[in-house]
N, C-alpha and C positions, 0 to 999 in steps of 0.2 A: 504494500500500500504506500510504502514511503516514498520509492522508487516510481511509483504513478503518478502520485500527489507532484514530485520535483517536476517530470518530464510535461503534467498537464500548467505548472505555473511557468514555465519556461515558455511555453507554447501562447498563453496567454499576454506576455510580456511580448514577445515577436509578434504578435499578433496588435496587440494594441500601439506599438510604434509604427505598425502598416498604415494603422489606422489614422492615428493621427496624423499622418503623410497626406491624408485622404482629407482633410478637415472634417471629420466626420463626428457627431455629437456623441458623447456618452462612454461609456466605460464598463470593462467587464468584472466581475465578481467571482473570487473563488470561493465555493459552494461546497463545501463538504457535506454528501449525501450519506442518508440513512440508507444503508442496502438493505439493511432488516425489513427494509418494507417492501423490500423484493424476494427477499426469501434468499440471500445470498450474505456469503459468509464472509471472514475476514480474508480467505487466500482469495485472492485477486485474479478474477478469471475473465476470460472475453463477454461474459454475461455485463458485468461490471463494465466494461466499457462500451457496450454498447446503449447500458440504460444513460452514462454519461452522454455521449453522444447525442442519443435521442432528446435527451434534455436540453442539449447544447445548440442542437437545430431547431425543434421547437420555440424555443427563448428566439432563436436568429430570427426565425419567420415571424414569428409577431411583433419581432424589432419592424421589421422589414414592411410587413402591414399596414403599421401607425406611423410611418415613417421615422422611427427612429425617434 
């Protein structure tokens, strides 16, 4: 989980200097999720990223919707 958690804030940080290249409003949030509410444990398996994921495009798209 430690080793996800680094590689997803890293990601985040690249991502938000993209962004603000872009003049683009707003800012992203690291979100540590309950996986317990997925039925998923503490080892860290492709389940686990892909609920982040989905979360992570969902959030995009309604970014995206209301124009940001």
């Amino acid at each position: 989980m430690g080793m996800a958690r680094k590689v997803k804030e890293e990601f985040l940080e690249i991502w938000e200097e993209a962004m603000s290249k872009r003049s683009l409003p707003g800012k992203f949030k690291n979100i540590d999720f309950n996986f317990g509410m997925f039925e998923l444990g503490d080892n860290y398996s492709p389940k686990h990223t892909a609920v982040r994921y989905a979360f992570f495009v969902g959030n995009l798209m309604a970014a995206i919707k209301t124009g940001f």
